[in-house]
PAMIPA-587836 format. One record per residue (C-alpha): y, x, z; residue number from 0. Coordinates in steps of 0.2 Angstrom, whole numbers, plus 5000, padded with zeros to 4 digits. Layout:
PAMIPA-587836
[pt [Y; X; Z]; NUM]
...
This chain:
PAMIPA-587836
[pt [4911; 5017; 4718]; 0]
[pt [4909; 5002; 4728]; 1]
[pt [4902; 5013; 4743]; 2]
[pt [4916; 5023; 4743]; 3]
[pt [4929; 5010; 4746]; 4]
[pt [4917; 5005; 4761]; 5]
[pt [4914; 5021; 4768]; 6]
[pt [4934; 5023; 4766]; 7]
[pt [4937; 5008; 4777]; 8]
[pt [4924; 5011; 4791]; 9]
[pt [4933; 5029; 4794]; 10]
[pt [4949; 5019; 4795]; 11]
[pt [4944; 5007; 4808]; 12]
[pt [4936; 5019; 4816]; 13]
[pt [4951; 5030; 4817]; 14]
[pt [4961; 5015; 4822]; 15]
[pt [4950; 5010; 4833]; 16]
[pt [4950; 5029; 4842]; 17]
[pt [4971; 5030; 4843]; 18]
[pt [4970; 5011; 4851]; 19]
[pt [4959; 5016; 4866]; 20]
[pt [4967; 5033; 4866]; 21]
[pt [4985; 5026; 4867]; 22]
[pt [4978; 5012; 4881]; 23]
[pt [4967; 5024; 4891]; 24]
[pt [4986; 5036; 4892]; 25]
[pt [4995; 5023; 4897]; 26]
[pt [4983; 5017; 4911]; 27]
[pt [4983; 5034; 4917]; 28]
[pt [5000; 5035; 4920]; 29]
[pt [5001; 5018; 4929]; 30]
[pt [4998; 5018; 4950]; 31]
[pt [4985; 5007; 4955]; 32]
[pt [4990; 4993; 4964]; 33]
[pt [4988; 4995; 4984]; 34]
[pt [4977; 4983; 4991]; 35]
[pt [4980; 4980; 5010]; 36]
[pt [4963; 4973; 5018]; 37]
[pt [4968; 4969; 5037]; 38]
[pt [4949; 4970; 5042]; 39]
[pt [4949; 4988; 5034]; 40]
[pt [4964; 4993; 5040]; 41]
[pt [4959; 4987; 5059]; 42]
[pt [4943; 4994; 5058]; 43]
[pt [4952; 5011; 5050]; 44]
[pt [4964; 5013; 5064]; 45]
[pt [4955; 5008; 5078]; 46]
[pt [4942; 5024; 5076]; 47]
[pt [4957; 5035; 5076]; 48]
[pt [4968; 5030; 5090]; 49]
[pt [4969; 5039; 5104]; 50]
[pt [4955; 5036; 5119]; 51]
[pt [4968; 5031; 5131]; 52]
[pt [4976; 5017; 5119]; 53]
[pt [4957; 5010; 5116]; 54]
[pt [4953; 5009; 5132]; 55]
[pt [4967; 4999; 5135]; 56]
[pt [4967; 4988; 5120]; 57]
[pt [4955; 4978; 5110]; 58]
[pt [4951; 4976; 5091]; 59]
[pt [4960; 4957; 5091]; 60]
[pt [4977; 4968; 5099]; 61]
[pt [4975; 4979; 5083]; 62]
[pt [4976; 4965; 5072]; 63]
[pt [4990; 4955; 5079]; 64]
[pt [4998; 4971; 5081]; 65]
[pt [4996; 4975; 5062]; 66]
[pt [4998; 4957; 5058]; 67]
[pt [5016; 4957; 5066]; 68]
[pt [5020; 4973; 5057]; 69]
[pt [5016; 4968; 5040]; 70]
[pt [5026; 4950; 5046]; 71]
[pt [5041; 4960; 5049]; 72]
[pt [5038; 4972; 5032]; 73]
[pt [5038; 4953; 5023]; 74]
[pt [5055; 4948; 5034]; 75]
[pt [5064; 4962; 5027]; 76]
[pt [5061; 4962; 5010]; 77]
[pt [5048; 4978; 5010]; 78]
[pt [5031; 4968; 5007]; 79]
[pt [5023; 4953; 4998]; 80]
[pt [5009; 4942; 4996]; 81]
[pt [5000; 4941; 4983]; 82]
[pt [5005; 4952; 4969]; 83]
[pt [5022; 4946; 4971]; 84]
[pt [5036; 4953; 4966]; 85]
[pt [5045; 4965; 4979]; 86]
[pt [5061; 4969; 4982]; 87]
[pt [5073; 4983; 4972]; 88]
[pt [5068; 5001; 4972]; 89]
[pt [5080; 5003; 4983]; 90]
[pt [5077; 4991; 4996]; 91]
[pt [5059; 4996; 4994]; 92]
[pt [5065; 5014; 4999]; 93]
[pt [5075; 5011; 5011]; 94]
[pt [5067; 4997; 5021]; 95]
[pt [5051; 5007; 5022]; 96]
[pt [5060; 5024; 5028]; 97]
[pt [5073; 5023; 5035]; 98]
[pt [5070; 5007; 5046]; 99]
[pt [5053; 5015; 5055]; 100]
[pt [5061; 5013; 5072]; 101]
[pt [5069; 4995; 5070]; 102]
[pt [5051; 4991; 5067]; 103]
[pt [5046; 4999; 5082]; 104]
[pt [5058; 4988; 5091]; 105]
[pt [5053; 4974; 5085]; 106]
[pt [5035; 4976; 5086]; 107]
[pt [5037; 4982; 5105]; 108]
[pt [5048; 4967; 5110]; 109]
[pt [5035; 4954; 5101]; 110]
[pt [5023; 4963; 5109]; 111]
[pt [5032; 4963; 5128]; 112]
[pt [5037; 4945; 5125]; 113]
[pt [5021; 4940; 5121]; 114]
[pt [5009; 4948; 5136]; 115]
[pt [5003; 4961; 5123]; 116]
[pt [4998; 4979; 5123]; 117]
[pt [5014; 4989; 5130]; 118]
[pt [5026; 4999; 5121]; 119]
[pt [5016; 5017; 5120]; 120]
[pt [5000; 5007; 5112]; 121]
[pt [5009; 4999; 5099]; 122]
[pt [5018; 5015; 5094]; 123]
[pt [5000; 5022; 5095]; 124]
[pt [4995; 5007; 5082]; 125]
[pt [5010; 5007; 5072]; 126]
[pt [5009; 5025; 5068]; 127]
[pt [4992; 5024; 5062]; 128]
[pt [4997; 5010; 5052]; 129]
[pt [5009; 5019; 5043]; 130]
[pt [4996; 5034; 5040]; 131]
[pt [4984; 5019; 5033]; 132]
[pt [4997; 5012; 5023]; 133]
[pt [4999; 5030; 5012]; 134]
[pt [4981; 5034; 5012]; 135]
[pt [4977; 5017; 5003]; 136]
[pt [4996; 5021; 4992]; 137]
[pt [5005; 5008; 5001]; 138]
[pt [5020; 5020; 5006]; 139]
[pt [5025; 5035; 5000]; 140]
[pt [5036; 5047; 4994]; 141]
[pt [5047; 5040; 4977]; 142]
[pt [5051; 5052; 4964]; 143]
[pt [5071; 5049; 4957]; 144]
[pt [5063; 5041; 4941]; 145]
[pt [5054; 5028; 4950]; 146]
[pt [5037; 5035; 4948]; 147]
[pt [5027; 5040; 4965]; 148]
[pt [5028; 5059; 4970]; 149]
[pt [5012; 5069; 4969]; 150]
């Protein structure tokens, strides 16, 4: 009788145990990773696809303070943070990272000017790729109207 009771309640935890990990393993599924930006990866990633004119006329350091001062005025906006913090709404989010593609431009190009930089066409060139970089690694992207990532 004894090993009935046992046998009763090894089949219960192992039910239990099987609908906990099931019910965690769905909900991990449905989460998005968290995108993880690596600047050396990203320079690295961009500079091999550029165009040949652009590399012939800038260097792997221009990429990087190019990219730098893009993410900098993702950050000064509201679009980006450091560190796993908290971003801005969903629709800041949205719209900063949209519809403001060619105030970024600007001020990327100005900086850029200012600065004795790379000219205007290269850093186009450089900030194009780093928008295709920042979707590959799921950055950016398209927003689904419940808030969940389109596929």
């Amino acid at each position: 009788m004894e090993w009935v009771f046992i046998s009763i309640a090894a089949v219960a935890v192992v039910v239990i145990a099987f609908v906990a990990v099931g019910r965690t393993v769905g909900q991990l599924e449905a989460e998005r990773n968290p995108a993880v930006y690596d600047l050396n990866a990203a320079v690295q990633w961009i500079a091999a696809r550029l165009p040949e004119e652009t590399t012939a006329r800038i260097s792997y350091d221009d990429v990087a303070l190019l990219l730098r001062w893009h993410l900098d005025w993702f950050q000064e906006i509201g679009v980006a943070s450091r560190y796993g913090q908290e971003l801005a709404t969903e629709e800041a989010r949205v719209d900063g990272a949209i519809a403001q593609d060619e105030a970024a431009i600007d001020a990327i190009v100005a900086k850029s000017l200012e600065a004795g930089g790379p000219d205007a066409v290269d850093v186009v060139c450089v900030l194009d790729m780093q928008m295709r970089y920042l979707k590959k690694i799921g950055a950016v992207g398209d927003v689904a109207p419940n808030g969940q990532p389109s596929s």
